[in-house]
NULOLO-884500 format. One line per 2 residues: number of its first residue (from 1); their letters; for each residue y, x, z of C-alpha. Coordinates in steps of 0.5 Angstrom, whole numbers, plus 2048, in hexadecimal, padded with zeros to 3 digits. Each point is the difference from the previous one (the first is absolute). Layout:
NUM) a) Y:X:Z | ...
This chain:
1) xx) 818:812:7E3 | 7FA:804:7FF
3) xx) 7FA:7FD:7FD | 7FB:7FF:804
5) xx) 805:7FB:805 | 801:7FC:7F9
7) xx) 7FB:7FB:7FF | 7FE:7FD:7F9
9) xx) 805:7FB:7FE | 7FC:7FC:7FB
11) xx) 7FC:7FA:801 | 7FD:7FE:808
13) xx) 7FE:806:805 | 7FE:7FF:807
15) xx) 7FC:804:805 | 7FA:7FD:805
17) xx) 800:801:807 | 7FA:800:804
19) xx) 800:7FE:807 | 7FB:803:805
21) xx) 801:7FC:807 | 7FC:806:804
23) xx) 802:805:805 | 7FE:804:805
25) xx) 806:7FE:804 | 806:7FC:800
27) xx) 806:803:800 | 805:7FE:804
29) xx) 806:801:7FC | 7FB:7FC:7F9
31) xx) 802:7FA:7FE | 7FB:800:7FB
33) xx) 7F9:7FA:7FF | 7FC:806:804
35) xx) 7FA:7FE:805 | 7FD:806:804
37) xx) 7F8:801:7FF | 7FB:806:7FF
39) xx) 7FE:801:7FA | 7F9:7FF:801
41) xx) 802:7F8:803 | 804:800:7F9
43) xx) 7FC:7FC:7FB | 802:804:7FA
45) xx) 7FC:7FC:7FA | 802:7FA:803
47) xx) 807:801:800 | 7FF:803:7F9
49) xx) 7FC:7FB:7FD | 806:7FB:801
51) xx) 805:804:7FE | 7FD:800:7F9
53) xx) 7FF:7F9:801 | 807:7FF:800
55) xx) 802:805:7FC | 7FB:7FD:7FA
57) xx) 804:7F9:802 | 807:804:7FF
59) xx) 800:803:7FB | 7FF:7F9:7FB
61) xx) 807:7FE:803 | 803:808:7FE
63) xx) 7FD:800:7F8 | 808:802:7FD
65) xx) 800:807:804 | 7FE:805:7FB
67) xx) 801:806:804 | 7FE:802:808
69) xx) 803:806:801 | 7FE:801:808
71) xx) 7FB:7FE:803 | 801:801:809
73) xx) 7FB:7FE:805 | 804:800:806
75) xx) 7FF:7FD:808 | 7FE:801:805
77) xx) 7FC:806:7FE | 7FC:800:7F9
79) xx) 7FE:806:802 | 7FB:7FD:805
81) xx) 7FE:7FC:7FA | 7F8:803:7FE
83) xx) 802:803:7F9 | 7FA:7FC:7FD
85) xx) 803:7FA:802 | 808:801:7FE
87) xx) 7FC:804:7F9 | 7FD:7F8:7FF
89) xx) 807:7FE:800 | 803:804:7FB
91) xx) 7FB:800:7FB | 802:7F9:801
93) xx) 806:800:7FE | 800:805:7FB
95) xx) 7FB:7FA:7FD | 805:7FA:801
97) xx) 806:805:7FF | 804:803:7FA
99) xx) 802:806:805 | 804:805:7FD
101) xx) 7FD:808:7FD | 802:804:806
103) xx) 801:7FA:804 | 802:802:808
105) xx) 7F9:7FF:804 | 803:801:807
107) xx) 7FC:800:807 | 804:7FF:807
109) xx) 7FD:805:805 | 800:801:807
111) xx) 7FF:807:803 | 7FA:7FE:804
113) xx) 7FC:7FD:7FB | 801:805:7FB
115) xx) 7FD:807:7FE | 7FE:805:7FA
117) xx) 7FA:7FC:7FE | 803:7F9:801
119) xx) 806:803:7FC | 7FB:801:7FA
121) xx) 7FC:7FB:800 | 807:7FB:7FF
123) xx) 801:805:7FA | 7F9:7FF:7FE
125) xx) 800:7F8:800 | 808:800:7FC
127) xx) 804:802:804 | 806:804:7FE
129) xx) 805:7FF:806 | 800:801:808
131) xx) 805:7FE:805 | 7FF:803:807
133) xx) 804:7FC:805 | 801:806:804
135) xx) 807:7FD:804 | 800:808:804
137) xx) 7FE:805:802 | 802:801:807
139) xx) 7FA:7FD:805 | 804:7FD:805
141) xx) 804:7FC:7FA | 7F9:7FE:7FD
143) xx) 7FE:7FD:807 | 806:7FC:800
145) xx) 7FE:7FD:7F9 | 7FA:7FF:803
147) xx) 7FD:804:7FA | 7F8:804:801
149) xx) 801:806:7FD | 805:805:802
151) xx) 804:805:7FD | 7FC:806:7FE
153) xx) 7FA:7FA:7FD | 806:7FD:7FD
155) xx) 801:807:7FC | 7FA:803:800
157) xx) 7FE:7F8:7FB | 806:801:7FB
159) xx) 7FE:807:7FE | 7F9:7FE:800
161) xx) 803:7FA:7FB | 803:804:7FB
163) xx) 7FB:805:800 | 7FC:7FB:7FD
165) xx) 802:800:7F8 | 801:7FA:7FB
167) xx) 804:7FD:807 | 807:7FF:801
169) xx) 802:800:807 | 806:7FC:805
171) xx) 801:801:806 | 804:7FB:806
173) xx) 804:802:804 | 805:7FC:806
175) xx) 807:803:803 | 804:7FD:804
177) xx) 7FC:7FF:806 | 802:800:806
179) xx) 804:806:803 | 7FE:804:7FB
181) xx) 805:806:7FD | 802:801:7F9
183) xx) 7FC:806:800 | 7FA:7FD:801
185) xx) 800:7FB:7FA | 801:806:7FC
187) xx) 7FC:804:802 | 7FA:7FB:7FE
189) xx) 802:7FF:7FB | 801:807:7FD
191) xx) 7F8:801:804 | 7FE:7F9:7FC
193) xx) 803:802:7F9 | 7FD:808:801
195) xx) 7FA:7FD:800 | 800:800:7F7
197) xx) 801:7F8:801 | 803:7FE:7FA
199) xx) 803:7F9:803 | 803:7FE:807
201) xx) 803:7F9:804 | 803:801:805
203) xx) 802:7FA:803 | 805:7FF:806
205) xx) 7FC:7FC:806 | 801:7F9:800
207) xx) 7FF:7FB:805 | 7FD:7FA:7FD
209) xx) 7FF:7F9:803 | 7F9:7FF:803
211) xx) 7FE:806:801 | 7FE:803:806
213) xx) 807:805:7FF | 803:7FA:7FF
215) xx) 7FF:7FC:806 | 802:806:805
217) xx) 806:801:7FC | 802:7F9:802
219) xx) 7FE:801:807 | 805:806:800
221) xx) 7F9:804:800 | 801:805:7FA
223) xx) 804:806:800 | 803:800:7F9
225) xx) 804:805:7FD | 807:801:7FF
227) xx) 802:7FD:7F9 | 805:806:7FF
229) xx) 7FA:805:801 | 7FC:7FD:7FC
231) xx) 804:7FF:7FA | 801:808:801
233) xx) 7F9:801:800 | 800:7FC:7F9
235) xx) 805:805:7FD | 7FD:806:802
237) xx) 7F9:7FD:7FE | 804:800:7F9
239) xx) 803:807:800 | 7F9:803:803
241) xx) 7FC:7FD:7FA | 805:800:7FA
243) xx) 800:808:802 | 7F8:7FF:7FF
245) xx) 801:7FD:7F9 | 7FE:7F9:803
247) xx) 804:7FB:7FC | 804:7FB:804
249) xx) 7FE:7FB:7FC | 800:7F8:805
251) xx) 803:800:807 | 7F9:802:803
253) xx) 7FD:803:7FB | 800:807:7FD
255) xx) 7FC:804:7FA | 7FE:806:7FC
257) xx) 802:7FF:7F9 | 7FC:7FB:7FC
259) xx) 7FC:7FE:806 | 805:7F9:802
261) xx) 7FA:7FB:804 | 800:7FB:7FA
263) xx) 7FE:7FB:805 | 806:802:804
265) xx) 804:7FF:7F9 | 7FD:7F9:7FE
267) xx) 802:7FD:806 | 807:802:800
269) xx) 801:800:7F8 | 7FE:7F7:801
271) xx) 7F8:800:7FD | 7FB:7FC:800
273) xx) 7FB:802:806 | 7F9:7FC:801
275) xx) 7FE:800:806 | 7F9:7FF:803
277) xx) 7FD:801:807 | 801:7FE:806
279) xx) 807:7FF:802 | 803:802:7FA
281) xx) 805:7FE:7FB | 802:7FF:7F9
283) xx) 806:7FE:7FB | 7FD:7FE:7FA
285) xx) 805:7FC:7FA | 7FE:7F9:7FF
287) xx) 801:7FD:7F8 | 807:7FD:801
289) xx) 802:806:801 | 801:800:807
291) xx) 7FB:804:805 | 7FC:7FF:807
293) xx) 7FF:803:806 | 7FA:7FF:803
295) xx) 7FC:802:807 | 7F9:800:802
297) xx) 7FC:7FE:806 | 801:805:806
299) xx) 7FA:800:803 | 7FB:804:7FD
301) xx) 7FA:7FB:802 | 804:7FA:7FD
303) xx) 802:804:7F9 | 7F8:802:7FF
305) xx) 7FE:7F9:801 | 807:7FD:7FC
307) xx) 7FE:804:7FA | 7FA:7FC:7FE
309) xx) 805:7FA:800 | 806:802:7FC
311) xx) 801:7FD:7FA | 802:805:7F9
313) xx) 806:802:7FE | 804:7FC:804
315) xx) 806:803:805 | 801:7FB:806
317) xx) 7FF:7FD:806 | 7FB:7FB:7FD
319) xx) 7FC:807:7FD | 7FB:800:806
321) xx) 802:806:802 | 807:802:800
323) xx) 804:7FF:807 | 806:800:7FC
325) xx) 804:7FF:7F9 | 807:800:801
327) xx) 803:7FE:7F8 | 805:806:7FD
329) xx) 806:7FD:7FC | 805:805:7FC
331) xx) 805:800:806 | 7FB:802:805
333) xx) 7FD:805:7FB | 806:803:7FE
335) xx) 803:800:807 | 7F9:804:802
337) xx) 800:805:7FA | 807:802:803
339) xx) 7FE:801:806 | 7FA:804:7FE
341) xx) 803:804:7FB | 806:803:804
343) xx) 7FA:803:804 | 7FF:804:7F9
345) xx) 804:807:800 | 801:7FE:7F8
347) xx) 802:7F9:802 | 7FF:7FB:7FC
349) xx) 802:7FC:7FA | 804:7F9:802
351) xx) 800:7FE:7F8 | 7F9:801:7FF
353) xx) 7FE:7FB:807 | 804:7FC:7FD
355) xx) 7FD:7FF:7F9 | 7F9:800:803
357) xx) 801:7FA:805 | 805:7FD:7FC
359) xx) 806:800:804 | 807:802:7FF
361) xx) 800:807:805 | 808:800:800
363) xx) 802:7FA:803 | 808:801:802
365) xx) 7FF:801:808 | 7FB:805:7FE
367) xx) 804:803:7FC | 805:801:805
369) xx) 7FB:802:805 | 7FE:806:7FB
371) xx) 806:802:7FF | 802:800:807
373) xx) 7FA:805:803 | 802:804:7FA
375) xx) 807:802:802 | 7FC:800:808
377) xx) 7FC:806:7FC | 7F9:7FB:804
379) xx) 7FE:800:7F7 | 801:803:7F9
381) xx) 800:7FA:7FA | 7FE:804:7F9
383) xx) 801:7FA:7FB | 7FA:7FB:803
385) xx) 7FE:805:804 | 800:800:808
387) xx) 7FE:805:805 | 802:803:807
389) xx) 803:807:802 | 7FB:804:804
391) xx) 806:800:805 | 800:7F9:800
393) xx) 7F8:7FF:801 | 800:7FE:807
395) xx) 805:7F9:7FE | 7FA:7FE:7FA
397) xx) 7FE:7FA:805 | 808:7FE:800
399) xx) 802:802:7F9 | 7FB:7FC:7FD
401) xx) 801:7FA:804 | 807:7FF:7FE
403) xx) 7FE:800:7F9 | 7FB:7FA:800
């Protein structure tokens, strides 16, 4: 395991997750907390106004993390947020947070709200990392994606982006579309990956519930991709950006060397997140040794006016502005770090989640699970240690549900 994908293994580290509920356009395949508006109708001193102010109530429920290694503001589109305003909120949390030296300060983009100036100007404020939600390259997908730029805009931003020094740049990408050929995908991704990005997601399209795609598909409304195709397309991506030294290193997620998302890495690795912003989530650890995952309200006008009222350090539904707060107890805990840590190339230690939720991790059925899907060659058991074969990738959803 490189060590740019081993987080620090001493005391408690988490990440910060800053939602931007703002876009341009809803997408029709988005089931995010997003809500279209032109920027000059976003009220972008208010909206930051009240993160700080849940972000100061937060932070006095948090005080044992010693260490923020990652700091994401996603969306929505953050990049429509007015650099001055998003820059109000990370001197704030530099204030109320003990961020790591070096810490991953990264900016979700959008093509269509992005350029060199826009690019400099996040680098000016702090940040050091951009992700471009490309999605294709070809105009007739984008149509379909219902995204505004197209595919010569699209490349013509990332190479802006990394022109831009002190700024590490991502890129996203779907395959899997409807009708679309092998050939296709990979071409994409070896356009995108030619750019000098040092980081790609590429993510199958999914069809989510609630969303505009999802209803056209439960009308049978939806051309959608064969399931064998796409899976040719998933391995082809790996083969074509593996020849590019992009390391192959969770299911959607490929990176030049020391340039895993450390975002990425601490979802999958079971950290700590504070979660502030409209919509956004978080799961921080409680004193009895268990943990909570929270909600915020989802619309935008109700969580401005909610922060005013939310009561300090406290995680519930009687906080004043959380939706939700659901309470993780060691089995769920354990059972959702076996679900996350499978996605990992390096996979996980089952032994080590156990010692941090205090369960036993080899009860007898998972026992015999493990040992079953190792002579299937759907896993590799070193010791404590669990991961799935390249080969087996497309069955992680099922190997991992046969081990809870």
């Amino acid at each position: 395991m490189t060590s740019a994908t081993t987080l620090l293994a001493t005391g408690r580290h988490a990440t910060v997750y800053v939602h931007f509920p703002y876009c341009l356009q809803k997408c029709p395949y988005c089931d995010f907390v997003s809500y279209a508006r032109e920027r000059p109708d976003i009220d972008h001193d208010a909206y930051s106004d009240a993160v700080i102010r849940e972000l100061e109530a937060r932070a006095q429920g948090v005080a044992g993390i010693c260490n923020y290694v990652s700091v994401f503001f996603g969306g929505g589109t953050p990049s429509l947020w007015k650099a001055e305003s998003l820059a109000r909120v990370l001197r704030r949390i530099h204030e109320l947070l003990p961020i790591a030296s070096g810490a991953e300060i990264t900016v979700e983009c959008n093509p269509s709200s992005l350029d060199r100036d826009h690019a400099t100007r996040l680098r000016d404020i702090g940040i050091n990392r951009l992700s471009i939600g490309i999605q294709s390259l070809r105009d007739e997908q984008l149509k379909f994606l219902g995204r505004l730029h197209d595919g010569a805009g699209a490349l013509a931003v990332i190479r802006q982006a990394t022109e831009v020094s002190g700024l590490r740049v991502s890129g996203d990408m779907i395959f899997g579309l409807p009708d679309q050929k092998v050939t296709d995908a990979v071409d994409q991704a070896n356009r995108i990956a030619d750019t000098g990005i040092l980081h790609m997601s590429c993510y199958q399209l999914t069809i989510e519930p609630g969303t505009r795609f999802g209803e056209l598909a439960k009308r049978g409304r939806l051309p959608l991709a064969d399931d064998g195709r796409v899976a040719d397309m998933f391995f082809a991506i790996d083969d074509a950006l593996c020849q590019r030294s992009f390391g192959h290193y969770e299911i959607s997620n490929y990176a030049k060397a020391q340039e895993e998302s450390r975002h990425n890495l601490g979802y999958w690795n079971g950290y700590e997140y504070l979660g502030v912003g409209c919509g956004a989530y978080g799961f921080v650890r409680t004193d009895n040794g268990n943990a909570i995952r929270y909600r915020n309200a989802i619309d935008p006008d109700r969580y401005v006016a909610q922060t005013h009222a939310i009561v300090a350090g406290s995680f519930s539904e009687n906080d004043g502005l959380s939706l939700s707060a659901e309470p993780i107890d060691g089995p769920t805990a354990l059972r959702e770090r076996i679900m996350l840590g499978l996605r990992l190339a390096d996979g996980f230690d089952l032994d080590a989640a156990g010692r941090e939720w205090n369960e036993n991790p080899w009860t007898d059925e998972r026992e015999r699970a493990v040992a079953n899907l190792c002579a299937r060659e759907r896993l590799i058991r070193d010791g404590g240690r669990l991961r799935i074969p390249k080969k087996a990738w497309h069955f992680t959803d099922d190997t991992a549900a046969r081990l809870f």
